[in-house]
N, C-alpha and C positions, 0 to 999 in steps of 0.2 A: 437270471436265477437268483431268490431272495438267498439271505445267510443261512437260513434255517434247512433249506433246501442243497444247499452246498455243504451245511455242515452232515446231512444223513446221506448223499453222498460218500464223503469224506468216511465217515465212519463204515459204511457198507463196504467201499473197497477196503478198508483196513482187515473188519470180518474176513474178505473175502480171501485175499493176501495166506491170512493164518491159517486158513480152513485148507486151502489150496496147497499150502506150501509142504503137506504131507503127504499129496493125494499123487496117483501113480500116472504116469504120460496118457493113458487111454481113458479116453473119456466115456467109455461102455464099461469100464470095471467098476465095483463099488468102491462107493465113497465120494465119487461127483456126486453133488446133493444138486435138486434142484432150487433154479435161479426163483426170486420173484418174477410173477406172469407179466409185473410191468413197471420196467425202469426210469426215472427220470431221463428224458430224453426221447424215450418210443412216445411214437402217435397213441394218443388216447380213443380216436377213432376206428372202428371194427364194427364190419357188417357179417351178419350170420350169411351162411351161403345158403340155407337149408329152412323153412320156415318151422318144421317139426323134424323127425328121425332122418336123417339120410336113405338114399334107396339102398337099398340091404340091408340095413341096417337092423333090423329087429329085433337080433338075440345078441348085438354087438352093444356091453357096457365097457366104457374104456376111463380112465380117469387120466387126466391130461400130464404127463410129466416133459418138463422144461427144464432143461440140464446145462448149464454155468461148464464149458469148458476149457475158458480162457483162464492160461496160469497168472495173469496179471489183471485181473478186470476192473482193476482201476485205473488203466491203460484204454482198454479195449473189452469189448462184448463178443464172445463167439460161443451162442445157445443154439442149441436145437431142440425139439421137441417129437415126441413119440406117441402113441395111445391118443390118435388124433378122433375125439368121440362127434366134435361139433366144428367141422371143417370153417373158414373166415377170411376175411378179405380184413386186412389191415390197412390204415387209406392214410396215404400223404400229401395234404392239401399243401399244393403253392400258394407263396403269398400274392401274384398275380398270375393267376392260371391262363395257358396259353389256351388250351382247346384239347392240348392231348394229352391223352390217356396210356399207362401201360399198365398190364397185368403183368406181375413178376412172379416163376415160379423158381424158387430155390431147389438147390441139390438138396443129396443126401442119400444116396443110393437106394432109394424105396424101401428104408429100415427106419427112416429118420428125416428131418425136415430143418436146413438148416437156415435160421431167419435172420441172424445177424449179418454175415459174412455173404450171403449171397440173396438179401432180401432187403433189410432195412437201409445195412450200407449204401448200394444205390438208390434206396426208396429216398434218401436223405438227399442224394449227387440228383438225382435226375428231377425229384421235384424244386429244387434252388433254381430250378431250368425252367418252372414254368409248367412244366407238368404233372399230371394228377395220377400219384401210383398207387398203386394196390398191389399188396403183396400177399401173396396166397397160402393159405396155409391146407393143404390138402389131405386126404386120407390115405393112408398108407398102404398097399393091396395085403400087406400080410398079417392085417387086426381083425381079420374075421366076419371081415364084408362079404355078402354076395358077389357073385359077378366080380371078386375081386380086381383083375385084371383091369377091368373099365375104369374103376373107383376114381384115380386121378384126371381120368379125362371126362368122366360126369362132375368132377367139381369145377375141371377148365371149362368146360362148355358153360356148366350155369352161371360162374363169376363174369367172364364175356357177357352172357346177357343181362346178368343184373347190372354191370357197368352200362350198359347200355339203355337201359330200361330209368335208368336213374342220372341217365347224363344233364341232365335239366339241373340238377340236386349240385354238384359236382363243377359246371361251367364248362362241360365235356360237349365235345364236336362227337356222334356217334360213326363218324363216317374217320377221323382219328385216333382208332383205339387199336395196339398192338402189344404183344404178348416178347417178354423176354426170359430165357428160360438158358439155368446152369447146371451143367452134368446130369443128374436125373432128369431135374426139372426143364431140362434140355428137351428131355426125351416127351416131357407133359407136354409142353410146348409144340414141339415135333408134330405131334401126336393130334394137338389140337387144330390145328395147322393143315394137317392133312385128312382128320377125321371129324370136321367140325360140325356134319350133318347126318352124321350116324347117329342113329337113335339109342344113344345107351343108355336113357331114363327116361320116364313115362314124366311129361311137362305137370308141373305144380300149381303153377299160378299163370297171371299172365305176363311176365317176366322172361317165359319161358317160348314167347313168338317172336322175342330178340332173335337177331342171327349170331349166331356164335363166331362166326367166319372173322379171326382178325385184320385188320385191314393190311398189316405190316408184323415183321417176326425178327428176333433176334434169337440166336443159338447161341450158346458162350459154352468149349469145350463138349458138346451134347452127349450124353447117351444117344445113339439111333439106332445100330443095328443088335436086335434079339438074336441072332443067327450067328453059332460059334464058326470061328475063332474068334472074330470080334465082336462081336459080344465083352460086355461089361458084367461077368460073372455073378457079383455080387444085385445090381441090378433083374438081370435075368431072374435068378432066383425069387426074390423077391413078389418079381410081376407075375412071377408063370408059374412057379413051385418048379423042384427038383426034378421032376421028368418032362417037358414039355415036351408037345408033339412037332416034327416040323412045319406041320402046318400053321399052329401057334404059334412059334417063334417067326414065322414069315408074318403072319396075321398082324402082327404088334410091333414090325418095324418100318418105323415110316418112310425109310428111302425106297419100299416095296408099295407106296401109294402115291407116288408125287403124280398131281396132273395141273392141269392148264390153272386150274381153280386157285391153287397154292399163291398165298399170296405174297409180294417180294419179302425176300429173306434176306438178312445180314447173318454170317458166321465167322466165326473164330476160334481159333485154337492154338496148342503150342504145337511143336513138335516135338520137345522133351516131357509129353505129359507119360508117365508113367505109371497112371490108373485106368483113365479110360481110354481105348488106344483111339490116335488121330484117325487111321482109317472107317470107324463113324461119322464124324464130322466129312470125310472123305465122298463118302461111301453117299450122304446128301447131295453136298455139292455138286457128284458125278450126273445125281438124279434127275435134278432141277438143270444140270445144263443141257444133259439130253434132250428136253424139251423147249431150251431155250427159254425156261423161267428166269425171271429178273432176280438176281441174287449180286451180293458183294462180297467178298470174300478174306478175309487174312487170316493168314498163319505166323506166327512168331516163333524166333528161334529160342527164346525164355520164355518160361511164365509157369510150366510143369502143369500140374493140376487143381482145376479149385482155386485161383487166386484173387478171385471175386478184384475187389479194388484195393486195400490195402496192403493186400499179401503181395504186389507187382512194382510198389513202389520203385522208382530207379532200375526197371527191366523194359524191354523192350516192349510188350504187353500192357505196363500202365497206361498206353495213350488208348486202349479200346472204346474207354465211353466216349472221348471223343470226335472217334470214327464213326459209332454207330448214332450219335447227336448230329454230324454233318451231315451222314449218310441222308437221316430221316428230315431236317432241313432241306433237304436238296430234293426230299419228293414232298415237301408241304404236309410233313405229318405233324412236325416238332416246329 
């Protein structure tokens, strides 16, 4: 990084410092302003997922807001974003790419999209490895989309096959490409994973004769089950609105669709997380052994909720990327 570049830096976290340093612990109250859409350090590279409107989309105008809510961010990045109008793959090229590919969908409990902490940070760890990420930035089911409900798994299925469709572009093995997915984005994941050939968008181009099916899947802490008590309240809501039916809520969790298809899974969680309960993460696991799917599995007794890779430092939980790097090593993905 040149001087001049270090020095607006410099200066930016100083801004940010001051700005911050009166603004209240919640980062949904006013007064989080938002961040720039693009920091020194994020990839400059981004692919539209959508060649015109998204499907539903036709009376949905959204204007993009990107919210700075790390109290030190000249430390550390932790932004999310909201009013998702033009859904995107943000792409982390390796400097010698191995062949594989992951789509990463971040948390945020389908109110929000969080891309630092549970998107860029491993887009950053897992492409120094060799591989080519992409990190998703999806549409939210409660902006006023059609169909809402489907919204995050029509933008999973399309990013799958534009990865695919473009692996030529990329140095991508298309037969290497799997999807890793936190807390909500767990639940995209999930979702993808076992819904990958449902039709829940009329194909666009031909892009769209990709198979969406990942090859391979990581959970980290997942939203899974729609179906109270465990259910993720705040998630639920968001997906399904305030009264769902139980046929809906059975319809939209995925440990109610696991089959032979599903392909192997890695999962993990803590057992002190006390947002989304373990018995989701569970509740899969049980799914997939019923039928004897190939899955690997850990739980750790640290880690709480959400602690992407930074937040686990010196906990039992920080070795996860390297669990699920062996893991995919050891079946010739990674």
């Amino acid at each position: 990084m040149d001087r001049r570049s270090l020095l607006g830096l410099g200066l930016g976290a100083v801004a940010g410092l001051a700005a911050n340093a009166a603004r209240a612990a919640d980062p949904l109250q006013p007064g989080w302003v938002p961040s720039s859409d693009r920091l020194p350090g994020d990839p400059t590279e981004t692919i539209a997922l959508w060649p015109h409107t998204p499907p539903g989309g036709a009376h949905v105008h959204l204007k993009l807001q990107l919210i700075e809510r790390s109290p030190t961010p000249d430390v550390f990045h932790d932004r999310f974003v909201t009013d998702i109008q033009q859904p995107l793959l943000t792409v982390f090229r390796p400097d010698e790419p191995s062949g594989a590919a992951l789509l990463i969908a971040p948390g945020g409990g389908y109110r929000r999209v969080v891309i630092d902490k549970e998107g860029f940070e491993a887009g950053h760890l897992f492409a120094a490895r060799g591989v080519t990420v992409f990190v998703l930035r999806y549409r939210l089911p409660g902006e006023g989309w059609e169909n809402a409900a489907d919204v995050p798994l029509q933008d999973a299925q399309r990013a799958m096959r534009l990865i695919r469709a473009r692996a030529k572009d990329f140095a991508i093995d298309p037969k290497r490409v799997g999807v890793l997915g936190f807390s909500a984005g767990g639940h995209v994941a999930a979702s993808l994973i076992t819904r990958f050939g449902d039709k829940v968008y009329a194909p666009v181009d031909r892009s769209d004769a990709q198979d969406a099916r990942p090859d391979f899947a990581g959970l980290m802490y997942p939203v899974i089950s729609m179906v109270p008590p465990i259910a993720h309240a705040g998630s639920l809501e968001k997906l399904l609105g305030a009264s769902p039916t139980p046929e809906q809520e059975a319809a939209y969790s995925p440990d109610r669709h696991v089959t032979a298809a599903v392909p192997p899974t890695f999962l993990a969680l803590a057992v002190d997380d006390k947002e989304v309960s373990p018995a989701n993460g569970l509740s899969f696991l049980g799914a997939l052994t019923a039928i004897q799917a190939p899955v690997e599995f850990h739980m750790f007794e640290e880690g709480g909720h959400g602690f992407g890779i930074r937040l686990i430092q010196g906990k039992p939980a920080a070795v996860w990327p390297d669990l699920f790097a062996t893991w995919c090593r050891r079946h010739g993905w990674f």
